[in-house]
MISETI-369588 format. One record per residue (C-alpha): residue in three letters; x, y, z; residue number from 1. Coordinates in pm, 1 decimal. Example, Ala and Ser with C-alpha at 12.3 -4.5 7.8 and 13.67 -1.06 7.14 Angstrom:
// residues 2
aa=ALA X=1230.0 Y=-450.0 Z=780.0 i=1
aa=SER X=1367.0 Y=-106.0 Z=714.0 i=2
END
This chain:
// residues 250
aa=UNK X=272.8 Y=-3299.4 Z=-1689.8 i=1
aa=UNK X=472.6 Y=-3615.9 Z=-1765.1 i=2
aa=UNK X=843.7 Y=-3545.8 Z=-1800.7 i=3
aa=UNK X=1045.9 Y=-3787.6 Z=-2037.7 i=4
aa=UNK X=1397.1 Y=-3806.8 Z=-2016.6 i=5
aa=UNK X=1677.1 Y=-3961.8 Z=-2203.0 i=6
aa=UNK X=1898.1 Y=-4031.5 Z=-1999.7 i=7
aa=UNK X=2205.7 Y=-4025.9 Z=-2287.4 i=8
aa=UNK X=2056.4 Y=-3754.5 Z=-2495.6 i=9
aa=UNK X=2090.8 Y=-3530.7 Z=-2168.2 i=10
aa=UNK X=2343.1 Y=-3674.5 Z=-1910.8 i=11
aa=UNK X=2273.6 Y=-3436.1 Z=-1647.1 i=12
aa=UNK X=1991.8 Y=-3408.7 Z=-1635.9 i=13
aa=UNK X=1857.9 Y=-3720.1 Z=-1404.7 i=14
aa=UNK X=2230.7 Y=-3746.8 Z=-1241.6 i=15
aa=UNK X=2131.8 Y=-3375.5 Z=-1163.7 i=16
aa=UNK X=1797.4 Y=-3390.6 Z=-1021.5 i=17
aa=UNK X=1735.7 Y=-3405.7 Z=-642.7 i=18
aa=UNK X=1528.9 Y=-3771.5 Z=-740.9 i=19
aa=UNK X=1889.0 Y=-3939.0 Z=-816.7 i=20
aa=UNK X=2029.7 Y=-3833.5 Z=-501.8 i=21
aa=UNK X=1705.3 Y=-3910.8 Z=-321.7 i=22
aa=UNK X=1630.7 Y=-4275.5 Z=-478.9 i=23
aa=UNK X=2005.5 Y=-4348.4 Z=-466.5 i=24
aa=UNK X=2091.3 Y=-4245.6 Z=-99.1 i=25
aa=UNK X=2119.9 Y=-4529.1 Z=135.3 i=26
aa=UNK X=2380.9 Y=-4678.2 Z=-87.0 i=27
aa=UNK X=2663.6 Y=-4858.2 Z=128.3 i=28
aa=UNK X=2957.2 Y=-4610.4 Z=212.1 i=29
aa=UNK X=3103.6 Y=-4940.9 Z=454.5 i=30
aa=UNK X=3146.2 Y=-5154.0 Z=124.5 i=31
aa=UNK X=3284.3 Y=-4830.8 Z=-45.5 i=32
aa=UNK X=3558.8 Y=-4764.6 Z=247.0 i=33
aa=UNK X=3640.1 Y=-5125.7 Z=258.0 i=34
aa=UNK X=3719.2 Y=-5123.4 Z=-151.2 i=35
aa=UNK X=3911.2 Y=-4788.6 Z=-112.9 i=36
aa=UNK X=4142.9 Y=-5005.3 Z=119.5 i=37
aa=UNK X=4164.1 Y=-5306.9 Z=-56.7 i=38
aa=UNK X=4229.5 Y=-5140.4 Z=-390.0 i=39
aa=UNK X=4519.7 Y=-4849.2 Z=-255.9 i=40
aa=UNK X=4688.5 Y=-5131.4 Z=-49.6 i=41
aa=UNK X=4713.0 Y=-5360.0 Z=-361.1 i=42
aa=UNK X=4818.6 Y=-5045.8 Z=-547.5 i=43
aa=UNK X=5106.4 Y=-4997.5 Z=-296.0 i=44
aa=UNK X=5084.4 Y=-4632.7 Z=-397.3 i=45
aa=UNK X=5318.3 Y=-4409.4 Z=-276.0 i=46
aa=UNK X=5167.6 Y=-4125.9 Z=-8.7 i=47
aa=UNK X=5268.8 Y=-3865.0 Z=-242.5 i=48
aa=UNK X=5056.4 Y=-4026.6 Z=-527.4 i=49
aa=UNK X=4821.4 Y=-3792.4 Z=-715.7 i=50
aa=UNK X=4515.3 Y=-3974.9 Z=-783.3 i=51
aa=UNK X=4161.0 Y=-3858.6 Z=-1056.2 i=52
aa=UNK X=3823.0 Y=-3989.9 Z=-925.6 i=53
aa=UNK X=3709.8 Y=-3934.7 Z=-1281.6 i=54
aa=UNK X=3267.9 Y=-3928.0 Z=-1212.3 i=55
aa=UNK X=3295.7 Y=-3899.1 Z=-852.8 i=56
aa=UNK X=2928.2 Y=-3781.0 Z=-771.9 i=57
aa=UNK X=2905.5 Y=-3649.8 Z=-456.4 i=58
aa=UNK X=3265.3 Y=-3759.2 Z=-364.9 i=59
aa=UNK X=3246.5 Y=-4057.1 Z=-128.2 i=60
aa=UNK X=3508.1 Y=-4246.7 Z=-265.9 i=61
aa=UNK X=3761.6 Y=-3921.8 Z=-328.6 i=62
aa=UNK X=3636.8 Y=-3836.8 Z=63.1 i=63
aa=UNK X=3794.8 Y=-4193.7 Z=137.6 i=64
aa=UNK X=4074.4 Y=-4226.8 Z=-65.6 i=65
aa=UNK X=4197.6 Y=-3878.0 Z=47.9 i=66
aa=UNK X=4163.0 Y=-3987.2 Z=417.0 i=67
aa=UNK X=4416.8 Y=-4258.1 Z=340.0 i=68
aa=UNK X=4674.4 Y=-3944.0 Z=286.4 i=69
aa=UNK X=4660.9 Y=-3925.8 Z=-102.7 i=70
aa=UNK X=4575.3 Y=-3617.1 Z=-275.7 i=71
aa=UNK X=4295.6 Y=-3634.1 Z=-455.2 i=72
aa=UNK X=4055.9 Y=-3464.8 Z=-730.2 i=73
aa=UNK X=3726.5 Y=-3557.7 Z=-816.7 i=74
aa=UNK X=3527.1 Y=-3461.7 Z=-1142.2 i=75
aa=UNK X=3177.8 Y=-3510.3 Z=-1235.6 i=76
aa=UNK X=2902.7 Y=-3345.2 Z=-1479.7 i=77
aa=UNK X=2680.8 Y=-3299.1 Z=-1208.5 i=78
aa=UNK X=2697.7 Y=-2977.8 Z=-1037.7 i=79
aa=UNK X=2444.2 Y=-3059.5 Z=-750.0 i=80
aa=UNK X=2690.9 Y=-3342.5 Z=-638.9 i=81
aa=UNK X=3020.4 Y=-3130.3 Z=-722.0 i=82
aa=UNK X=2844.8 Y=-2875.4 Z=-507.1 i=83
aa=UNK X=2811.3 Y=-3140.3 Z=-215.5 i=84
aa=UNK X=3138.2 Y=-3261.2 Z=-223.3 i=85
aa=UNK X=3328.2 Y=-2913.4 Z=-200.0 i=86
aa=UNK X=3195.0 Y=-2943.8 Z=129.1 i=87
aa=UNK X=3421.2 Y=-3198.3 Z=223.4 i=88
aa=UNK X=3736.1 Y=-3009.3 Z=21.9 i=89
aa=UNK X=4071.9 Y=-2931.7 Z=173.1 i=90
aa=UNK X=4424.5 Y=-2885.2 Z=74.8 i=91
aa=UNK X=4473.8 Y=-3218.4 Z=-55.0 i=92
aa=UNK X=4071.9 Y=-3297.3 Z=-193.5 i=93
aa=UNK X=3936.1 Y=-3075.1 Z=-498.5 i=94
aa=UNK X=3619.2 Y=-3125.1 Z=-723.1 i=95
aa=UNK X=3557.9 Y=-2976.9 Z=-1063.3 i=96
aa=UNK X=3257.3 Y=-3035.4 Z=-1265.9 i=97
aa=UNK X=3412.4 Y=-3143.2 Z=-1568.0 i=98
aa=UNK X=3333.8 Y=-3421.4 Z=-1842.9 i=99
aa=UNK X=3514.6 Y=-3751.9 Z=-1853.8 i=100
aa=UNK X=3515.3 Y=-3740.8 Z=-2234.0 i=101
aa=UNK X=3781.3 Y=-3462.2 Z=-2185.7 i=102
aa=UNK X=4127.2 Y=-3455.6 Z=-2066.2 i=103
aa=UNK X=4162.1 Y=-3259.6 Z=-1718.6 i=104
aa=UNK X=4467.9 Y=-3087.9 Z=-1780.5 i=105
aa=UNK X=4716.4 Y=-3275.0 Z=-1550.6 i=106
aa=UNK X=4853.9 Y=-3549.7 Z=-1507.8 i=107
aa=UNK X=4805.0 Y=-3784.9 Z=-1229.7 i=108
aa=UNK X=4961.4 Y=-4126.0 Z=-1125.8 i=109
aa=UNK X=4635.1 Y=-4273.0 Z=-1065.5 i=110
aa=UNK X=4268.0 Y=-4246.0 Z=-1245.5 i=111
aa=UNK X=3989.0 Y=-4437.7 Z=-1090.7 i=112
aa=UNK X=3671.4 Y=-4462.6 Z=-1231.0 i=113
aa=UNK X=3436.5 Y=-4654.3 Z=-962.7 i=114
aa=UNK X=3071.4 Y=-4796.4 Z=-933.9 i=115
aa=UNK X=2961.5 Y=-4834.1 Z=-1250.0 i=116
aa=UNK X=3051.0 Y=-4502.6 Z=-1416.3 i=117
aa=UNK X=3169.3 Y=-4604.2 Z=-1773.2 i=118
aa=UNK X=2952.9 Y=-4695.6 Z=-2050.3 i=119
aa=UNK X=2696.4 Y=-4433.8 Z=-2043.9 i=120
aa=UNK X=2735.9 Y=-4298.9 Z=-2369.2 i=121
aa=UNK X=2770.1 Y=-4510.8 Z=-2732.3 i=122
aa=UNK X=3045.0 Y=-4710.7 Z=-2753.6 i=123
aa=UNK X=3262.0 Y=-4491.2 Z=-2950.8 i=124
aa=UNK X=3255.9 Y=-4246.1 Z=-2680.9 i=125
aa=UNK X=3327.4 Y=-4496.1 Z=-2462.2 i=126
aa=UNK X=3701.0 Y=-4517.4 Z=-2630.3 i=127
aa=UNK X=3686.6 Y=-4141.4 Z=-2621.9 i=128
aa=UNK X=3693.8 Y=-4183.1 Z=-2208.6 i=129
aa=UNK X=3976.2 Y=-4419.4 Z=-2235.5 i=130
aa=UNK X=4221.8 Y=-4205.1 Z=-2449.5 i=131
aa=UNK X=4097.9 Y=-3889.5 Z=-2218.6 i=132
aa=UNK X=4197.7 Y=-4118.4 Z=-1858.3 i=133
aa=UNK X=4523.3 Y=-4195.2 Z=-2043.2 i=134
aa=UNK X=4576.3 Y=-3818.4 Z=-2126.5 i=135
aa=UNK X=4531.0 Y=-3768.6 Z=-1753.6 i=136
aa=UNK X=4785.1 Y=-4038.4 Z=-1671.7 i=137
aa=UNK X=5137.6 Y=-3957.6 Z=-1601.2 i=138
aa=UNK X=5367.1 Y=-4230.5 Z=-1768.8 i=139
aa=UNK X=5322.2 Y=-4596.2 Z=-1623.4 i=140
aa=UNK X=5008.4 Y=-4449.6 Z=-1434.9 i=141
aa=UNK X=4769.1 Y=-4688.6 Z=-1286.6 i=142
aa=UNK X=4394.7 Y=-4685.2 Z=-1358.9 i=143
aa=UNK X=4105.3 Y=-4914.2 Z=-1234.7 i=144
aa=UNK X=3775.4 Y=-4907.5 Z=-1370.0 i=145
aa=UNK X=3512.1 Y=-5087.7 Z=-1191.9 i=146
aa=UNK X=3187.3 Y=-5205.4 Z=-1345.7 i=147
aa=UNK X=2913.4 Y=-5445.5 Z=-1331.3 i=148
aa=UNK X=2944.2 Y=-5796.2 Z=-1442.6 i=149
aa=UNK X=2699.8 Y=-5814.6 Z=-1688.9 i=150
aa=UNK X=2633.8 Y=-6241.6 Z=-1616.2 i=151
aa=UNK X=2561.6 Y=-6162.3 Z=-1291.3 i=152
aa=UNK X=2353.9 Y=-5843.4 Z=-1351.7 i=153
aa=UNK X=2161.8 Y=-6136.9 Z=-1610.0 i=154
aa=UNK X=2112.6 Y=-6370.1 Z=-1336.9 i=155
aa=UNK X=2037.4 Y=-6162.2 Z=-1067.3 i=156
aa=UNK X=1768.0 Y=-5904.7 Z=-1278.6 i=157
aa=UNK X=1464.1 Y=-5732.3 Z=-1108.1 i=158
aa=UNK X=1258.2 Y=-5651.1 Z=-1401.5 i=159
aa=UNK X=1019.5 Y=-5472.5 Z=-1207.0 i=160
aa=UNK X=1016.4 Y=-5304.0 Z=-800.0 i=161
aa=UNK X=848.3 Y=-5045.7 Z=-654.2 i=162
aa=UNK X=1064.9 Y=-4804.6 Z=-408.9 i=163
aa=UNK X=1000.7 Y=-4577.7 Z=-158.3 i=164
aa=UNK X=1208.7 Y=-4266.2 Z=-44.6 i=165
aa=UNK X=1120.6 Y=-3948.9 Z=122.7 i=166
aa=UNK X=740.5 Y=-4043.2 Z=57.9 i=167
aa=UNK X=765.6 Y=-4121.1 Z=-323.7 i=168
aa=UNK X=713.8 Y=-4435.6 Z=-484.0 i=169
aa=UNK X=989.7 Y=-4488.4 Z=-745.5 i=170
aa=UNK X=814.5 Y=-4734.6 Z=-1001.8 i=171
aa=UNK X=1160.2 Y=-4920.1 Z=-1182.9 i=172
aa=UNK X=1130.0 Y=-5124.9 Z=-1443.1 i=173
aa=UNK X=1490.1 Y=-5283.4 Z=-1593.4 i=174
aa=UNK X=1555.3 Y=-5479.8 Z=-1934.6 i=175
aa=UNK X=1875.4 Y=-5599.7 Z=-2096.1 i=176
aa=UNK X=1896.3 Y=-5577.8 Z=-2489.8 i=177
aa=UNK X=2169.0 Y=-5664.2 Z=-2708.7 i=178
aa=UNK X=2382.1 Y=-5358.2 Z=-2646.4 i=179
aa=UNK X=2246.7 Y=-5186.2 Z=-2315.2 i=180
aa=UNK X=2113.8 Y=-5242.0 Z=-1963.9 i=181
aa=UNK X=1871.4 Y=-5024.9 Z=-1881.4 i=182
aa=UNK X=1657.2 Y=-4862.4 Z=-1572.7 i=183
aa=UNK X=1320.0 Y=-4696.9 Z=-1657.3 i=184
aa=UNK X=1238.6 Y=-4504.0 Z=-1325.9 i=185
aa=UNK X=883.2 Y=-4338.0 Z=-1283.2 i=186
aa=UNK X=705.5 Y=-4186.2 Z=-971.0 i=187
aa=UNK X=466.3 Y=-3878.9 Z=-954.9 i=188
aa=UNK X=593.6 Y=-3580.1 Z=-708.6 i=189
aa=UNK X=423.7 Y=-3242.9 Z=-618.3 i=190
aa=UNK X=114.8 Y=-3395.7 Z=-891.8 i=191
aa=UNK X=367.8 Y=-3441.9 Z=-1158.0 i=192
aa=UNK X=465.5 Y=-3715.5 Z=-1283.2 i=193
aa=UNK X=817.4 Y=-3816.7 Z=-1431.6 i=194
aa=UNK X=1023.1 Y=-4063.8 Z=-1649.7 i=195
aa=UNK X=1356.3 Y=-4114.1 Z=-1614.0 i=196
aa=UNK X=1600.0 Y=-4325.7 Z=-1793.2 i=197
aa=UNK X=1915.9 Y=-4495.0 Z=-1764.9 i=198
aa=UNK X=2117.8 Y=-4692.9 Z=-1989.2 i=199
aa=UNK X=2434.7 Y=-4814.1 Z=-1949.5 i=200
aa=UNK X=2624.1 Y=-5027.6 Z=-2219.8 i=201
aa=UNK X=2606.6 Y=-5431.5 Z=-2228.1 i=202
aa=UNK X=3002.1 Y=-5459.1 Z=-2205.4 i=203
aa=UNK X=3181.7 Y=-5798.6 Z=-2064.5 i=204
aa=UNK X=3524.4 Y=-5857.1 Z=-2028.5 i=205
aa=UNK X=3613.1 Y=-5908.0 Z=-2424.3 i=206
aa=UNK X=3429.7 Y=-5592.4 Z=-2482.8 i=207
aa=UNK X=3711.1 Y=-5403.1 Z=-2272.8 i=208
aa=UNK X=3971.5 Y=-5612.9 Z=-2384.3 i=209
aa=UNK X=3834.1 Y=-5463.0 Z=-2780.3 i=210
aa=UNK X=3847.2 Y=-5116.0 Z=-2674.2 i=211
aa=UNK X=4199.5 Y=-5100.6 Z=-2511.9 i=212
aa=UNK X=4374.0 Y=-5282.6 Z=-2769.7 i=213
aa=UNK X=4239.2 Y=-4939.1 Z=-2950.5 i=214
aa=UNK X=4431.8 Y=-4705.7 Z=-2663.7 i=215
aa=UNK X=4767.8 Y=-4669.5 Z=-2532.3 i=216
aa=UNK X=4675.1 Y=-4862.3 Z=-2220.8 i=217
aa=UNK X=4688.0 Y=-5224.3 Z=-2146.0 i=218
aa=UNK X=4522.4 Y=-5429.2 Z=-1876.0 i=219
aa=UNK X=4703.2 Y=-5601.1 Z=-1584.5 i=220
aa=UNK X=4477.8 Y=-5753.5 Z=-1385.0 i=221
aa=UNK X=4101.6 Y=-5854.5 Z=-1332.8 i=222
aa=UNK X=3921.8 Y=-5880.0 Z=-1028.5 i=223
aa=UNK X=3507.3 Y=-6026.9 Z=-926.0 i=224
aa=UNK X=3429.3 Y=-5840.9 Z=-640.7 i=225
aa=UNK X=3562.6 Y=-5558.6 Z=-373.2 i=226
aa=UNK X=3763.1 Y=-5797.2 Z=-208.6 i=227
aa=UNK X=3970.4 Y=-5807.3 Z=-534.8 i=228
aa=UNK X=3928.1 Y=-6195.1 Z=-577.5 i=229
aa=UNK X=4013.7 Y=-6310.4 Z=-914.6 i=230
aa=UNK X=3719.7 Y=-6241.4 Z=-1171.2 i=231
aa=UNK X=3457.3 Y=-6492.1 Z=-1230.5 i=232
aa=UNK X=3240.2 Y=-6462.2 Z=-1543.7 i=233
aa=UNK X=2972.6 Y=-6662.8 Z=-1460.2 i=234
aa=UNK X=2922.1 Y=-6583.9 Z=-1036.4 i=235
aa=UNK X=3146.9 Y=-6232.8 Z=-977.3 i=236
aa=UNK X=2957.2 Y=-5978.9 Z=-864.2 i=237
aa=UNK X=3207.0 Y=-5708.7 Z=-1009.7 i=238
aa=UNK X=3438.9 Y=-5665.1 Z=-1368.4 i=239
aa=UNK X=3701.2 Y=-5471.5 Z=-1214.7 i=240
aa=UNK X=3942.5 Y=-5420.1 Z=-1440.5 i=241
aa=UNK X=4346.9 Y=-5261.9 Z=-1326.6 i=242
aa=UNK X=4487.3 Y=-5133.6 Z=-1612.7 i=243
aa=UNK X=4836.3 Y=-4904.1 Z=-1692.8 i=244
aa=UNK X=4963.4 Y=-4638.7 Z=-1945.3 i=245
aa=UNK X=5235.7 Y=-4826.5 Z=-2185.8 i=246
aa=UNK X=5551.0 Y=-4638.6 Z=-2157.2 i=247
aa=UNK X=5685.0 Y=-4513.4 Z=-2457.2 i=248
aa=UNK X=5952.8 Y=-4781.4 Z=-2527.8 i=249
aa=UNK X=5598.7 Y=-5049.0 Z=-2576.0 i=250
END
């Protein structure tokens, strides 16, 4: 039985599966706290900020962010990793599975949207996201969304590794096009084997720039990596790009 799955024509379906959470666990919570710092002490947000982790997964950065005394809600397609994170829930952390494409219903002074979680679907939806985060905004709310430098991801590319996790060998294979990066994932399990794909959209800075001049939110600043140095095109690691909601008088 081979499984093949497009990743875009059914979202949660591999962000779903126990083999994302599996191939995907070690990654580095130390990096994430240290970014959750850096970013909400640039922010200088006040303690009685509301803040959206719009695609949270399983909630580590909302789980940080919260500790720092803000109140927080996370959303995400993925129920298995909504279900994790309402583990972690208290007065002032919620998650909802809900999709990014559509406004939450409230408004919030902050809406992050962290590790590579944007450009998943075609570009036009990718607009879509940024009119629904500035639904969710409250008037001269901050957003940030962080995302892979494409030039680095260029420079740096594995086309081809073999991983192990939990005794399965995750077969990856990666190529850029014109318009997408993507992750071909294969590994048998239980004597069946499966495809997986991901694809997230080629986007550098200009590509962003394009899309917000389209929305009623403008960008502010630019940083290369989680220490929030000033963004490098040719050797950041990161495109993380602060952005606000334009008050009505713009």
């Amino acid at each position: 039985m081979n499984l093949k799955i497009d990743y875009k024509s059914d979202y949660n379906t591999w962000f779903n599966s126990k083999y994302y959470h599996i191939l995907y666990k070690d990654r580095d919570d130390k990096e994430a706290k240290k970014f959750i710092l850096n970013l909400t002490q640039y922010l200088d947000l006040s303690k009685k900020a509301t803040i959206l982790d719009a695609a949270c997964g399983k909630g580590r950065h909302s789980i940080e962010i919260e500790k720092l005394g803000y109140s927080v809600t996370g959303i995400d397609l993925s129920v298995n990793s909504i279900n994790h994170a309402k583990k972690f829930e208290n007065s002032n952390l919620k998650f909802f599975v809900h999709d990014i494409l559509i406004p939450f219903g409230k408004k919030f002074d902050a809406v992050f949207n962290l590790f590579t979680s944007f450009g998943y679907y075609n570009r036009d939806k990718d607009i879509q996201i940024l009119s629904s985060i500035d639904e969710n905004l409250k008037e001269n709310g901050i957003g940030v969304i962080d995302f892979l430098n494409i030039y680095d991801v260029r420079k740096k590319l594995v086309k081809k590794e073999i991983v192990k996790k939990e005794g399965i060998h995750f077969d990856i294979s990666r190529k850029i096009t014109k318009k997408t990066i993507q992750k071909i994932i294969s590994f048998n399990d239980s004597s069946k084997n499966f495809t997986f794909k991901e694809s997230v959209n080629y986007l550098d800075l200009d590509d962003f720039k394009k899309y917000f001049i389209k929305t009623n939110l403008e960008i502010i600043e630019v940083f290369g990596d989680y220490e929030l140095n000033k963004f490098d095109k040719y050797n950041s690691s990161r495109l993380i790009i602060l952005f606000k909601k334009k008050s009505r008088s713009n």
